[in-house]
Each structure stands twice: as structure tokens, then as C-alpha cells.
N, C-alpha and C positions, 0 to 999 in steps of 0.2 A: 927601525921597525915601522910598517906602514900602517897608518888608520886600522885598515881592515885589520890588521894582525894581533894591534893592540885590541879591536873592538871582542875578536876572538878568545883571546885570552883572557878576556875579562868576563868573557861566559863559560871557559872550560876550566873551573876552578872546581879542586880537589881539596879533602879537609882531611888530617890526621886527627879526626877523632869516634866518637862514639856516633851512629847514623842517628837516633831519636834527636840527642840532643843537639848534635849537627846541625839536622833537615829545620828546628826548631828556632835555632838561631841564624841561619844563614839560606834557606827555601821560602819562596813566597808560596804563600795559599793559591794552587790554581797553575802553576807555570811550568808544569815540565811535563812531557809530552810524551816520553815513553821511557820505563822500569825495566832496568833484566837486572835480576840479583839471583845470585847462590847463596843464602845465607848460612851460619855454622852448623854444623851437623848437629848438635847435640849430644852424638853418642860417646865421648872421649875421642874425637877426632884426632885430636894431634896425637893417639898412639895408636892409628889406623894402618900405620906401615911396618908395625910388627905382623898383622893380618893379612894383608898382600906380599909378606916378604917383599921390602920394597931400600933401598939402600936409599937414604935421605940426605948423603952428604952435600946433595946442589939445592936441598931444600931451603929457602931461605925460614929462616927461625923465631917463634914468637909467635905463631897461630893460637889466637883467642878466639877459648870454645865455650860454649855457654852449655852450661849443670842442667842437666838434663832434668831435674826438679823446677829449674825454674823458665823450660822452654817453653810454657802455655804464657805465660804473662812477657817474656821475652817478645813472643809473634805476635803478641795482641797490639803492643806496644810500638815497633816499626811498622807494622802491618796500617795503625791508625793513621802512622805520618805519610806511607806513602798514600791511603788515601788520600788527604790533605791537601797535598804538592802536586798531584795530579792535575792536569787540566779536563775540565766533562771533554769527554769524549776520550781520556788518556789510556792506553795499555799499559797492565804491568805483565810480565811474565816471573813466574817462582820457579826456582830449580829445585826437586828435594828429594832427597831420598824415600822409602816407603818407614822409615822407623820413626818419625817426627811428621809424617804429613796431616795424621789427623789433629794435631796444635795446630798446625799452620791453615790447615781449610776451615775449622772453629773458630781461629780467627777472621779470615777471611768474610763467615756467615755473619759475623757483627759487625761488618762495615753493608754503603751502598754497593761496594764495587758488585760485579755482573760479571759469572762467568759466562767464556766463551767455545773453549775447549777445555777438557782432561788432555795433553799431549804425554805422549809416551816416545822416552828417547831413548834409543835402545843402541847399546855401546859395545864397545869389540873384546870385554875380557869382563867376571866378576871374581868375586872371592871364592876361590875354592872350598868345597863342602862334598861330606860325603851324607850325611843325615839329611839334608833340606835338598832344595831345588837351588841350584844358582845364581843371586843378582846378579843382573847384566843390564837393569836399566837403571832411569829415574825418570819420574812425576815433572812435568813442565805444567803450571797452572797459567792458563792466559785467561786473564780477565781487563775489563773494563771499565770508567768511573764514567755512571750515566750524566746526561747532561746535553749532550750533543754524539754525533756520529763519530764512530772511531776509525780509525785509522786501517785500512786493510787495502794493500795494492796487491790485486789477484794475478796483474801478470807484470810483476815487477821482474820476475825469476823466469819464467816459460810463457812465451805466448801460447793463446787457445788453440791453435793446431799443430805444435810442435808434438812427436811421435816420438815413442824407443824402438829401437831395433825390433821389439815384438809387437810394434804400432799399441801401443798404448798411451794414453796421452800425458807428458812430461808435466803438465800444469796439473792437472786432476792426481798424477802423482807424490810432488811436492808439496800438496797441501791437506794430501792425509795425514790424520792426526798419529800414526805410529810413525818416526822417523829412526831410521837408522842412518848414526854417524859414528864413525870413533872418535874415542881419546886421541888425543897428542901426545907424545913422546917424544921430550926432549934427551934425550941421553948425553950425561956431561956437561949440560949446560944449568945455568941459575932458576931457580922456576919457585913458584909457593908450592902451597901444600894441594891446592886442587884447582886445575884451570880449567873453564869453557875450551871447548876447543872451535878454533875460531869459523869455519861454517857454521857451527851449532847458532853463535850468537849471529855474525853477517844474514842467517833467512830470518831471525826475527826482528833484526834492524830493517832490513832489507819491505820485509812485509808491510810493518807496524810503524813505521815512522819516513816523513821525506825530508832531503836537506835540508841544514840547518835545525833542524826541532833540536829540542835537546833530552838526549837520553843521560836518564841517571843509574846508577849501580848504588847501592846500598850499601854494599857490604864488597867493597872494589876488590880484595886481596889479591891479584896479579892484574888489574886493571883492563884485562882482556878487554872486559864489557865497551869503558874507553876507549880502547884505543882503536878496536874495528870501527866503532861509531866514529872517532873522527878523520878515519882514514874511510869512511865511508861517504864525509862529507856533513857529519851530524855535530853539533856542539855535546860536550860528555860534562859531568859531573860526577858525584859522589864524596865518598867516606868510608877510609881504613882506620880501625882502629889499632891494627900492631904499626909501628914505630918502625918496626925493621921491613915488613914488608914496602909500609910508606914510602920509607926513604929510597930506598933500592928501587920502585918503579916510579916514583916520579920523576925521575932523570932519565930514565925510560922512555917514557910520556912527550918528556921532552924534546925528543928526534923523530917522534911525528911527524911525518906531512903531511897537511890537513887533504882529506878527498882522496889521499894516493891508492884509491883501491878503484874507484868509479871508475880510471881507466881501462881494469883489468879484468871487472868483471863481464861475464855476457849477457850482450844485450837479447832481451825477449824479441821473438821474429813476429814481428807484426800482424797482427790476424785480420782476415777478409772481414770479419763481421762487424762493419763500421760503427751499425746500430747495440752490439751488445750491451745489457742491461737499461738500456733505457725505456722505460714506458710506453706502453702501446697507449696510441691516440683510438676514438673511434673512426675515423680517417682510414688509420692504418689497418685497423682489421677490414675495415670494407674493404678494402682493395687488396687486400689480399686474400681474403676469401672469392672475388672476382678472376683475382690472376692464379688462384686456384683451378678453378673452372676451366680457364684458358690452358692451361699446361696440362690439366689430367688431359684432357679430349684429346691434345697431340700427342703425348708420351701414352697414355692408359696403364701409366704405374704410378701407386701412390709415393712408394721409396724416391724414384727420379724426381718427382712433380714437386717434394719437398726439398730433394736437393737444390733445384733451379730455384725454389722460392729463396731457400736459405740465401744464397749469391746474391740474386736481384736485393732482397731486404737486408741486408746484412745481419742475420741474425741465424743463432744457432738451430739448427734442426730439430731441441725440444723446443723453445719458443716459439717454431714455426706448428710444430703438435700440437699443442697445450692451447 
């Protein structure tokens, strides 16, 4: 094993136990740099697949669910760690159902973190019902521990002039907050009781953290969270507390190869607008309000006069407006 190899595994260390007490004994104050957890339903989860009609024989066994009596004190309690562990500027993301989210956002209101979206993730089947309306989604809460600037790469995924078939723009797409992705469906094969499916977590790794940072999961139970982050190029952590699921992916985990995703995913197409987001100097608007002048008198369209600006300055056609 090489330096590197060893230095690595000495940061993507996983705990079979309970996440408070875990992050408390083995998290420093301040050091991890981006959260995605599903934490337990509350509702008597582990007899969710009598309600789905759902055949559980590749489920692996032992899912611990937390008494829905005691889910407010439950959320408050991990909620306070991963403030904690957080580095200022850190993102966590929550996945939750709508039957437990008001615990979990009251939680949330008594820490510093800082929300940033409500996201809404919207999935390809719910529980059949004929008196209600259908779940088909769930609650994604991203928030923020202030302190410093957090983490958001806008074209990590599409650059700024990438277009759909209906010229729409692929970037301004992907970062509305209603996403639709489906489930995964392993059929026949070993799996827990509830998986991310792995685009859902790859655009919030992808977004909210760059190589090497280290993303933690909570509450790992099929280790999803891990394993895109390290096939992503990210160091992982966490904490399962069932024993069987533990055992069963962390040999899993194992056959990793660190980064194996970076080669495959796509790359953003690089956008003209050299200047975006940077600060207009007083400089810069003189002269562009000058080469304003210059380009209306030859074109005598405002629309073209700002296209040409946009080019020459490299910046978007509302910052060339505004």
C-alpha cells in the first residue's frame, strides 16, 4: 500500500455505531465539509413493505427505526452534532419524508445553520391510495453553518450556454429547486431497506463539495452517500448503527476505486463569458457604457448592441442590462 493509499484510508473511516455518540467521540469540532444523510423514518419503517407490497427477501435485516415519541429529541440531538462537525462555510443536505419534517426543521431553527433551499425531489412511483393524493416525493433541506462562504459550483454540471433540444438552458435547469429523479431498482440483488439513488446524491456532491473535502453521512445504511463521494474523488465518513447492514457494505466500500467516477462523468462546456460573476470595477462601467454608444450608432438595435457587448466583456446579457 502506498503513502497516498494509506493517508486515504485513514480519512475514509466508517463506525458501527450510534451517529451522536460516534461524531462525539471520533469528529473534530469544525472539520468536515459536506453532510448528506437520510435519517430513519420514524413512521415504523421497517414494516413499510407491507404498504408498497414490496417482497423483502434481498433486503438486508436489522433496520433501526426510531419511536416516533421520541423523533423531536431524536433530530435535535444529531442535528446539534452535525452542527458541530461542520466546517463555517459547510453544507449539510436532509432527506425526509413530509410525516417527520416538522421535528426535523424545529430542529434545525435551534441551531446557527442557515437555510439555503426547500428542494423538492420528486420520484417515479408512491404508495397507492384511493382517499388522499399520492406521495411521490420527498423534502431535501440544504443548509449552511455560517462562518465563511459555502461551497456552490454553479457549472460544475452544465456550463452557462449549454441548451435542451427546446433551447432551454441545461444550467438554469439543473438548479431548480424541484428535481426529478427516480428510485433505483435492484431486482434480485442485496440492497437495505432505503437507497439514494446514486444521481440524486453525485449533483449534491458534485455542487457542494471539491476533491478531497470530506463528506459525511449520518446515518450510512447502504453507504450510497460514501461511496459516490469516493468514487467522486471526495474522502467519506460516517456511522451505521445496525451490525448487519455494517457488515455487509463495508466490504462493499471496500472495492472502491477512489475518483472512478471523474472519468465518466460530463464535462461542463465552457462558457464565453470569461468575466462572469466578478465585480464590476468603476473602469469597467465607463467603458462600457462608451462602447455602448459606439455599437448602438452602428447596429441601432438595443438587443444586438448588447449582444456584442456581452462577447467583447465577457459577461451575461443581464449584467450587461442591470
Amino acid at each position: 500500500m502506498t503513502e497516498k493509499e494509506k493517508e486515504r484510508k485513514m480519512k475514509n473511516k466508517f463506525y458501527n455505531m450510534d451517529c451522536v455518540k460516534g461524531a462525539q467521540d471520533n469528529i473534530d469540532d469544525n472539520s468536515i465539509d459536506l453532510i448528506i444523510t437520510d435519517p430513519p423514518y420514524g413512521i415504523a419503517g421497517d414494516t413499510l413493505h407491507k404498504h408498497y407490497n414490496r417482497d423483502e427477501k434481498h433486503v438486508i435485516g436489522g433496520y433501526v427505526e426510531v419511536p416516533s415519541e421520541k423523533y423531536e429529541e431524536f433530530s435535535l440531538n444529531w442535528i446539534n452534532e452535525a452542527e458541530r462537525i461542520l466546517k463555517p462555510g459547510g453544507t449539510i443536505y436532509i432527506v425526509s419524508g413530509y410525516t417527520k419534517l416538522y421535528e426535523i426543521l424545529k430542529a434545525l431553527r435551534k441551531t446557527s445553520l442557515q437555510e439555503i433551499n426547500h428542494i423538492i425531489w420528486k420520484y417515479n412511483f408512491g404508495v397507492y391510495t384511493k382517499r388522499k393524493y399520492i406521495s411521490s416525493h420527498y423534502h431535501i433541506l440544504y443548509y449552511t453553518k455560517p462562518g465563511e462562504k459555502h461551497i456552490f459550483n454553479t457549472f460544475s454540471r452544465f456550463g452557462a450556454d449549454e441548451k435542451t433540444d427546446s433551447n432551454r438552458s441545461m444550467n438554469y435547469q439543473d438548479r431548480e429547486d424541484v428535481w426529478i429523479i427516480n428510485k433505483e431498482y435492484k431486482h434480485g440483488k442485496i440492497k437495505n431497506k432505503n437507497e439514494l439513488p446514486g444521481e440524486l446524491l453525485q449533483k449534491m456532491i458534485m455542487y457542494s463539495s471539491n476533491p478531497d473535502d470530506i463528506v459525511c453521512d449520518l446515518f450510512l445504511g447502504s453507504f450510497s452517500t460514501a461511496k459516490i463521494a469516493m468514487k467522486l474523488g471526495r474522502n467519506a465518513t460516517g456511522f451505521e448503527i445496525s451490525k448487519n447492514a455494517y457488515d455487509y457494505q463495508i466490504e462493499q466500500v471496500e472495492k472502491i476505486k477512489f475518483g472512478s467516477l471523474l472519468s465518466e462523468i460530463k464535462e461542463p462546456q465552457q462558457s464565453m463569458l470569461f468575466n462572469q460573476g466578478k465585480s464590476w470595477t468603476e473602469i469597467d462601467i465607463k467603458n462600457l457604457c462608451l462602447r455602448y454608444d459606439v455599437l448602438y450608432d452602428i447596429y441601432q438595435s438595443k438587443v444586438v448592441t448588447i449582444e456584442k457587448l456581452s462577447e467583447e466583456f465577457g459577461r451575461g446579457r443581464f449584467a450587461i442590462t442591470n
